[in-house]
C-alpha positions in Angstrom: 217.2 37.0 135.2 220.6 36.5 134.9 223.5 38.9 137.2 224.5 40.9 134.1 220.7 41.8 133.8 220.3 42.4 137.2 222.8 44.7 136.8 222.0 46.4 133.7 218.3 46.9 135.2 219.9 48.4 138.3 222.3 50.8 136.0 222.5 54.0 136.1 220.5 55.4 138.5 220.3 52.9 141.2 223.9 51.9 141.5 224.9 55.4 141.5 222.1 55.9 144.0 223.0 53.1 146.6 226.5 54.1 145.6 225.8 57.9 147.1 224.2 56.2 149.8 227.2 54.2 151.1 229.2 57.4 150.4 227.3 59.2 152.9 227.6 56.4 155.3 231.2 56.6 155.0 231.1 60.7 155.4 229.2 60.0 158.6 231.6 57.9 160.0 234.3 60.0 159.4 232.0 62.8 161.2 231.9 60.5 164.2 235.7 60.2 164.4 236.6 63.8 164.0 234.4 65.1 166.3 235.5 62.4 168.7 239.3 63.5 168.1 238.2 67.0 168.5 236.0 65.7 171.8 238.7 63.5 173.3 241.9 66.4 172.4 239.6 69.0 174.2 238.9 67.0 176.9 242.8 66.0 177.7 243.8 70.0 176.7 241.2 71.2 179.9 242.1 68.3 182.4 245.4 67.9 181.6 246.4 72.0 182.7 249.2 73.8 182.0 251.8 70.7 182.2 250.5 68.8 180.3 250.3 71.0 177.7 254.1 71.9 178.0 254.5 68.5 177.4 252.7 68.4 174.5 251.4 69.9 171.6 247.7 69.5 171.2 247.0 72.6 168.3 247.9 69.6 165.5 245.0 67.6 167.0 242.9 70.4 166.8 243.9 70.7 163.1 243.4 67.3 162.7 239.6 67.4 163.5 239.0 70.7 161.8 240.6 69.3 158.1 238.4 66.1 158.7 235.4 68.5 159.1 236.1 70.7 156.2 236.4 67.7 154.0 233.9 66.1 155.1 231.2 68.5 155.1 231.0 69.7 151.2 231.1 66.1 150.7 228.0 65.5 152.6 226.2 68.3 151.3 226.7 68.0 147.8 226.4 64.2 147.2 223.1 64.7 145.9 223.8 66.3 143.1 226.8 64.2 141.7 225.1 61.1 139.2 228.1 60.0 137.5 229.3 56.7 138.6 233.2 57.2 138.0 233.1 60.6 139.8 231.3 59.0 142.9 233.8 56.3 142.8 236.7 58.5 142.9 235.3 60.9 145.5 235.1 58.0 147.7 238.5 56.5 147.0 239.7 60.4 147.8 238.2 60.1 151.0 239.8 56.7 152.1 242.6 58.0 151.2 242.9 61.3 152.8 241.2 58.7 156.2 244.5 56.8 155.5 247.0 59.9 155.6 245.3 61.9 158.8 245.5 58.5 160.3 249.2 58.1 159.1 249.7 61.9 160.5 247.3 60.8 163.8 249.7 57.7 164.1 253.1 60.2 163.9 251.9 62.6 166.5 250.4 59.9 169.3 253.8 58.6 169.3 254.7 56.9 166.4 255.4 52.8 166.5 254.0 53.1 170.1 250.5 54.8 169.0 247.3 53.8 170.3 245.3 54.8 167.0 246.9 52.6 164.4 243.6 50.7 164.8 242.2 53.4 162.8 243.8 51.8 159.6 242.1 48.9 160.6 238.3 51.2 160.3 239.2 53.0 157.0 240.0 49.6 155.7 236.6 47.9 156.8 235.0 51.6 156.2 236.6 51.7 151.9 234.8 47.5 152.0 232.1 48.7 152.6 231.8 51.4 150.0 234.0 49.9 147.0 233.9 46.2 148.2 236.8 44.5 147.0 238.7 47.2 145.3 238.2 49.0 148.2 238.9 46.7 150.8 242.4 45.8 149.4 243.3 49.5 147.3 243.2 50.5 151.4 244.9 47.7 152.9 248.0 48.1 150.4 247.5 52.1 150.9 247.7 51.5 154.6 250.4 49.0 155.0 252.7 51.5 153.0 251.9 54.2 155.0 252.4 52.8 158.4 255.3 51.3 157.1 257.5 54.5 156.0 256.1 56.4 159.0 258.0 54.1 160.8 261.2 53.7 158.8 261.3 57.4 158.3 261.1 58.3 161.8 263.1 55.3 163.0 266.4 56.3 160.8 265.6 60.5 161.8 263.9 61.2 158.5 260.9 62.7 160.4 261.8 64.3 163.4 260.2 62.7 166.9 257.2 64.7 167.8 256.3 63.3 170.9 258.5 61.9 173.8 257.1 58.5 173.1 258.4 57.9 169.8 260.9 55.3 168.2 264.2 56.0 169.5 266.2 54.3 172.2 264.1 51.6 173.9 263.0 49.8 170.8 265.5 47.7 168.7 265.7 47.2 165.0 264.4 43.7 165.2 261.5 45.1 167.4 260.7 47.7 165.5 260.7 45.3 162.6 258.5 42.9 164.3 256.1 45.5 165.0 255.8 47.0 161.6 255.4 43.5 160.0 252.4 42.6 162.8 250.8 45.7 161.8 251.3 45.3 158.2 250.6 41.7 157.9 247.3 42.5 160.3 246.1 45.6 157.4 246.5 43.0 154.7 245.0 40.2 156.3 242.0 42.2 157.6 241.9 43.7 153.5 241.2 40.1 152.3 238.9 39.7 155.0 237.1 42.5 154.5 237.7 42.0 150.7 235.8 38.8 150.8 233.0 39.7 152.9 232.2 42.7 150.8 232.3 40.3 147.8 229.7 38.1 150.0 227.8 41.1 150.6 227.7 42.5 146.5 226.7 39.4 145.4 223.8 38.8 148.1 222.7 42.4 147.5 222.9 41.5 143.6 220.5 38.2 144.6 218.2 40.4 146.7 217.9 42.9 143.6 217.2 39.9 141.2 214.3 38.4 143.7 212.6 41.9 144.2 213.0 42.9 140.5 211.2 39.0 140.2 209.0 39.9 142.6 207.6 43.2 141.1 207.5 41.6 138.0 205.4 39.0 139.2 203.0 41.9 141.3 202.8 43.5 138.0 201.5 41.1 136.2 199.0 39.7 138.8 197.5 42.7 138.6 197.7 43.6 135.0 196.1 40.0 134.8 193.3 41.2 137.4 192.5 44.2 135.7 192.4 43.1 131.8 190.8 39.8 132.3 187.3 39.8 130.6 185.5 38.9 133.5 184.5 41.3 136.7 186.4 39.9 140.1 185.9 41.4 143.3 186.6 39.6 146.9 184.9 40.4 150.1 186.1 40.1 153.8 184.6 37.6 156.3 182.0 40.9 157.0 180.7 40.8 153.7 182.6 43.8 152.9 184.3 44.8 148.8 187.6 44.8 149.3 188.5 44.5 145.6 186.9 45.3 142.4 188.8 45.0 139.3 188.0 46.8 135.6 185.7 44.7 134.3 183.7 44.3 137.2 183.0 48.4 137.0 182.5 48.4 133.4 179.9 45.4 133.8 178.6 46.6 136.8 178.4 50.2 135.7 180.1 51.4 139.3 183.6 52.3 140.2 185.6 51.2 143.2 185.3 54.2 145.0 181.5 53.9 145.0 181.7 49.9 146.5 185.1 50.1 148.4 184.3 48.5 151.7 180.5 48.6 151.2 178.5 45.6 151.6 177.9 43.2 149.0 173.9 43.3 149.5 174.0 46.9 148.6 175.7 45.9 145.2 174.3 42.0 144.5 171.5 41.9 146.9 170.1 39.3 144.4 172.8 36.9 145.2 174.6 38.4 148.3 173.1 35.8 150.7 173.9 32.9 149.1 177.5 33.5 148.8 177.2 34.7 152.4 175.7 31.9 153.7 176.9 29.1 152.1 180.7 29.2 152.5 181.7 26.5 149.8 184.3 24.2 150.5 185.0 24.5 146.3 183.7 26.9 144.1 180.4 27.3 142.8 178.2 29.2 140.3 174.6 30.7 140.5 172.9 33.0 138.3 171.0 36.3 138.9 169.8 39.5 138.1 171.8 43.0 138.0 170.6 46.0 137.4 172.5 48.9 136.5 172.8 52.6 137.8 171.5 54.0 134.2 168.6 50.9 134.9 169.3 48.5 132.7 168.8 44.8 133.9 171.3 42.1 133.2 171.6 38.6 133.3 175.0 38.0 136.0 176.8 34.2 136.2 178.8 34.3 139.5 181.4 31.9 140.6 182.4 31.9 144.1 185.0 30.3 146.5 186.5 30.9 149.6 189.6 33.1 149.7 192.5 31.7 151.9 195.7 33.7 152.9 199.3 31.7 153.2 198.6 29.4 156.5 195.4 28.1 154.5 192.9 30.3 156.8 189.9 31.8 155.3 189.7 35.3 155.2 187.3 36.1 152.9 185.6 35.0 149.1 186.8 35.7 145.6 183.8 36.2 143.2 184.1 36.1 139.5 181.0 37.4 137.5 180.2 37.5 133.9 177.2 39.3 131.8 175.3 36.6 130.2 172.5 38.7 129.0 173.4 38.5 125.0 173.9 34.7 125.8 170.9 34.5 127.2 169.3 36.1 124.2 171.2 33.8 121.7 169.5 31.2 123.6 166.3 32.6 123.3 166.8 33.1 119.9 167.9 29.8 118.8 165.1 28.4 120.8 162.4 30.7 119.0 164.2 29.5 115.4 163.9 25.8 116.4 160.2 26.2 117.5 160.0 28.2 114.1 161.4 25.5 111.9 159.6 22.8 113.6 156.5 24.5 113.1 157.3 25.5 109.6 158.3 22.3 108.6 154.9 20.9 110.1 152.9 23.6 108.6 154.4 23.3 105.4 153.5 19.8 105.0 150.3 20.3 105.9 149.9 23.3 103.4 150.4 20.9 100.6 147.9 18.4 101.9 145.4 21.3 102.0 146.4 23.0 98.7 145.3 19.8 96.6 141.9 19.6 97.8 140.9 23.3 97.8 142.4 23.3 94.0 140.0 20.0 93.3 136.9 22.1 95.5 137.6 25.1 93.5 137.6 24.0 90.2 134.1 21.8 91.0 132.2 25.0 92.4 133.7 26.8 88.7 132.3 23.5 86.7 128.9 23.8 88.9 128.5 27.8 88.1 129.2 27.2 84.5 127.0 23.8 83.6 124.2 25.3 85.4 121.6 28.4 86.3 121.9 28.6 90.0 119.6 30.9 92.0 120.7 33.8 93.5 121.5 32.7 96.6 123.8 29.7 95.1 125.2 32.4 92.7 126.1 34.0 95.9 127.4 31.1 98.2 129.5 29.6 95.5 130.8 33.8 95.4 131.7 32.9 98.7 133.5 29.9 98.2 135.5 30.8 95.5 136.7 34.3 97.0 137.8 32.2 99.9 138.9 29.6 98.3 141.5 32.0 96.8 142.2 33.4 99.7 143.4 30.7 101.2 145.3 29.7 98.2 147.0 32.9 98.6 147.6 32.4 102.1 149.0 29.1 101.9 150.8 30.0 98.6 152.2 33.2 101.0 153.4 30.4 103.6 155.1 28.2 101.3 157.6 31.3 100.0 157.9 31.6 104.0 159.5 28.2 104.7 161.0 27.5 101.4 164.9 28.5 101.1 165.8 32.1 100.2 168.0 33.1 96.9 169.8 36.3 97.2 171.4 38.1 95.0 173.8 40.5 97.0 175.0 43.7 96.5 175.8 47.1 97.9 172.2 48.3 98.7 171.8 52.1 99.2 169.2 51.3 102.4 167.9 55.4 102.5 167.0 54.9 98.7 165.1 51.2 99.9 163.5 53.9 103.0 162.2 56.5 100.9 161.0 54.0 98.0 158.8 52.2 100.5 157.4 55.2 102.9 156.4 57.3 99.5 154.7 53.8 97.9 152.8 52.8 101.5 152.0 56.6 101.9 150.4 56.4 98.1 147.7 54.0 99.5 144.4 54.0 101.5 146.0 53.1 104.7 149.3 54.8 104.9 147.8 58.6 103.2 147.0 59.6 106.7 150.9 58.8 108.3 153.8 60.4 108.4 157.3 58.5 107.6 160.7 60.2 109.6 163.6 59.1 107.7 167.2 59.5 108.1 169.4 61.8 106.3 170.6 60.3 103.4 174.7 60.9 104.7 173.7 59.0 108.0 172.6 55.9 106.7 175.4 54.4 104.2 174.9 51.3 102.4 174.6 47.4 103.1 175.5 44.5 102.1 172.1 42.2 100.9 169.7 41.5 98.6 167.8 44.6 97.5 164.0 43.4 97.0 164.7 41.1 100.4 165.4 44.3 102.1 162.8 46.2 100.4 160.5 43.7 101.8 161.8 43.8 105.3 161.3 47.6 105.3 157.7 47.3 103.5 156.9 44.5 106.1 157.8 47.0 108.8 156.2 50.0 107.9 153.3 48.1 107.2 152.9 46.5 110.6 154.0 49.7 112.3 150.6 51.9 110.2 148.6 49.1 110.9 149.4 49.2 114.6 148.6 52.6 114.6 144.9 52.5 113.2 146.3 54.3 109.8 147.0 57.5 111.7 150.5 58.6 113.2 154.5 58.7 112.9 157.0 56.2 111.9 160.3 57.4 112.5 163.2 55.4 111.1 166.7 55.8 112.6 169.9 54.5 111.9 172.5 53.6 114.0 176.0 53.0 112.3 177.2 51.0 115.2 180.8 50.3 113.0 182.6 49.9 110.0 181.3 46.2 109.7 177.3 46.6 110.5 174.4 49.3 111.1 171.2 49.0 113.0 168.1 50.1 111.3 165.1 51.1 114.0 161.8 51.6 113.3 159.1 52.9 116.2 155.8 54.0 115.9 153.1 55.7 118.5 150.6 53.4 118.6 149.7 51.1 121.7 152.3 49.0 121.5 152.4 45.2 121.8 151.2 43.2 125.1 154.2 41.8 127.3 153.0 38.6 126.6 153.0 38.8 123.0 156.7 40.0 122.6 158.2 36.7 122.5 156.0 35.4 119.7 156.0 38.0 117.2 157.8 36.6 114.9 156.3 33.1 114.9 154.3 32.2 111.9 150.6 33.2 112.1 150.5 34.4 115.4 149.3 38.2 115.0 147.0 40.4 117.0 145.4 42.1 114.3 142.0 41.1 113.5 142.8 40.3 109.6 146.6 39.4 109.8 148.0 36.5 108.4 151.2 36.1 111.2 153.5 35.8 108.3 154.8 39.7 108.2 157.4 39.6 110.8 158.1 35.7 110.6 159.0 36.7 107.2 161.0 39.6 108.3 162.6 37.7 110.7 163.7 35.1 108.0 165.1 37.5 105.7 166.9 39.4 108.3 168.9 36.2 109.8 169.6 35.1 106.3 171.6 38.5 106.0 173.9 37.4 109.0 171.9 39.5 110.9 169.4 39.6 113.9 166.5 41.5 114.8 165.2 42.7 118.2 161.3 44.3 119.6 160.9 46.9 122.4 157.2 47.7 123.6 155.5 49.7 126.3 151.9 49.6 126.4 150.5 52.9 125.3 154.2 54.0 123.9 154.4 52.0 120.8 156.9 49.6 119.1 160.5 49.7 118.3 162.2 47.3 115.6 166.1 47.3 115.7 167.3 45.2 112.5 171.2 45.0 112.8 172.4 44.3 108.9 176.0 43.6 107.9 177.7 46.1 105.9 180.4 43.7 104.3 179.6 40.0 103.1 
């Protein structure tokens, strides 16, 4: 940042601020002085008694201390409310300058050229540095030197009449009186560039200072506006294990806010993986994984990277710990896992389909020859019944397979999916095993449309319902919810109340021909599945035994 930004970021309220500030400085000192005039005039006015006071006059001191108090005062009172910068600056150019005539008037009564308070120029000069810096510093030194100087050349050729017996007169030639004035003058202007350049010194190291600390809470800004937005949850612990930081994202992941782990232990929040990072004290960072689980009780999947927090002299005081929730990564991998065992398998099993299908098409067409160029008996009527019916069936099963693992065509469209629900529930609850269950669907304004193939969809919802009345023995409720979770995509659940699925059955429910059912095929929900991720979308199984199943297909509304 350059000096004219420095300056501009200062303007207006801080240099009229620090601007008040050195004004009430300079009202302070002036303070000091009259109330040690007013101090020092009493003191001589008691001691001195009654001769003395023949001698002298001491009611102009008095009047002296008192104007210096009365205009000194309102100024210190009402500083406050005065913002403008050109009103401050002339209110303390007043002052100096008033300083510079009471001094000029102080000078006059102490005896003139003799005086022992000309030094008070000298303070109203280094005072007007320090509250206008250069201007001030030589404004007073010119206003000072002029003023001394016709004091003196007033009262030296009887312009101003000798107030005190020591005044110029008699004892002091011309050339002395000359010599004088020009010491003192010379001394006011010297001590104005002095002064003129330190105060110069001093603006521009204050201007410096102001740059480094508007630098420096820039920088502290953005450290922690860094900390807080960065996608990951950071927290750091002392060498007693306790929180001493917890940034945003560490209470949204962690579903707990500061105040809650401020200066608790880190077992009470990660007990999981509090003792490793406790006890190992890396030289470099590393990175474990564990388990979380939340205050509302769900579980998540935590990767934590750890290292040793050091202050400036390189000491270790503590450990930084950055966190992220890998529980959606962790269910991409499962996923892509499942969908490489799928393919593999489907790619074996497809293979092996064709093999089979050519031999039961050459074994059913014999067992039709045999039937028809001969008169079995009954009970070879029957067995080649047998045959045949399951000969077909396992043409249809195979033939059921091979739409499973060959490539999908879609034709896609805007699909109105409450039209696809009630089209399905109302056709399944038209047959044998759906008359006796009841199908909960959405209101038609809650559900919206998608983007797909119609009869895929139809078939994932068919598929569904199907596996859901089938759980259920033919008897109970299917309700269907939908869940617009945005513009872009929606999530359709299904849940049922029958018994639900085993916990060891969960991860293989969509696998080809793995079903629990006695007469299932496997293919339902493999199918599903295949439709569903060939819509850009994914689907998902909840189960509790003895409180049914829950589907959650998430489908893209746009292409």
């Amino acid at each position: 940042m350059s000096e004219p930004e420095v300056v501009t970021a200062l303007r207006p309220a801080a240099l009229s601020q620090q601007l008040a500030s050195r004004i009430r400085l300079q009202t302070a000192f002036r303070l000091t002085v009259a109330f040690a005039i007013l101090t020092t005039t009493a003191v001589l006015h008691w001691r001195g008694g009654p001769g003395l006071s023949r001698l002298y006059d001491f009611r102009p001191m008095y009047w002296i201390a008192a104007f210096m108090f009365a205009t000194s005062i309102p100024v210190a009172m009402g500083i406050r409310r005065v913002q403008r910068m050109r009103v401050l600056e002339g209110l303390a150019t007043g002052q100096f300058l008033i300083d510079i005539a009471i001094t000029t008037v102080l000078v006059h009564l102490t005896g003139g050229i003799d005086s022992v308070f000309t030094f008070l120029y000298l303070l109203t000069i280094l005072n007007a540095s320090a509250v206008l810096f250069r201007r001030g510093a030589l404004l007073a030194a010119a206003a000072s030197s002029i003023a001394y100087g016709l004091l003196i050349d007033l009262s030296y050729y009887g312009f101003i009449e000798p107030f005190a017996p020591l005044v110029v007169g008699g004892d002091v030639t011309s050339r002395e009186a000359l010599y004088r004035v020009s010491g003192h003058v010379v001394g006011f202007l010297m001590t104005g560039v002095l002064a003129s350049y330190l105060a110069d010194l001093l603006r521009r190291t204050g201007q410096e200072l102001a740059e480094k600390s508007v630098d420096l809470r820039q920088l502290q800004a953005l450290t922690k506006n860094i900390v807080e937005n960065i996608g990951s949850g950071l927290l750091t612990v002392d060498r007693d294990g306790r929180i001493t930081s917890f940034n945003r994202s560490a209470e949204e992941i962690t579903g707990r806010p500061l105040t809650a782990v401020f200066a608790a232990p880190i077992q009470q929040v990660f007990p999981a993986i509090a003792g490793r990072i406790l006890r190992d004290a890396p030289d470099g960072a590393r990175r474990i994984e564990g388990s979380y689980t939340r205050p509302d009780g769900k579980g998540l999947v935590l990767g934590f990277s750890y290292s040793p927090l050091r202050n400036d002299d390189g000491a270790e005081i503590g450990t930084i710990v950055i966190f992220q929730d890998l529980s959606e990564l962790r269910e991409m991998e499962t996923r892509l896992k499942r969908e490489e065992r799928l393919a593999a398998v489907g790619r074996l099993a497809a293979g092996i389909a064709h093999e089979i299908r050519n031999p039961l098409g050459a074994i059913s067409g014999s067992i039709e020859m045999l039937r028809s160029s001969a008169s079995p008996s009954a009970d070879d009527a029957r067995l080649m019944e047998i045959i045949l019916r399951e000969t077909d069936r396992l043409d249809g099963l195979i033939g059921e397979f091979l739409d499973y693992v060959k490539p999908l065509r879609r034709n896609s469209s805007d699909v109105d999916l409450h039209s696809v629900l009630s089209e399905t529930a109302e056709a399944l609850a038209r047959t044998e095993l759906g008359r006796d269950v009841t199908f909960v669907l959405p209101a038609p304004a809650a559900v919206g449309t998608v983007r797909g193939d119609r009869d895929h969809l139809k078939q994932v919802v068919w598929n569904l319902f199907l596996n859901a009345t089938q759980a259920m023995g033919g008897k109970g409720t299917v309700v269907t919810k939908v869940d617009p979770r945005s513009e872009d995509s929606l999530i359709l659940e299904v849940a049922d109340d029958g018994p639900g699925i085993p916990a060891d059955s969960l991860p293989r429910v969509f696998e080809p021909f793995f079903t629990t059912k006695e007469r299932g095929t496997g293919l339902g929900l493999a199918m599903v599945h295949k439709i569903v991720e060939a819509h850009h979308g994914h689907i998902e199984v909840e189960s509790e035994p003895g409180a049914g199943a829950r589907f959650r297909v998430t489908l893209p509304r746009r292409e």
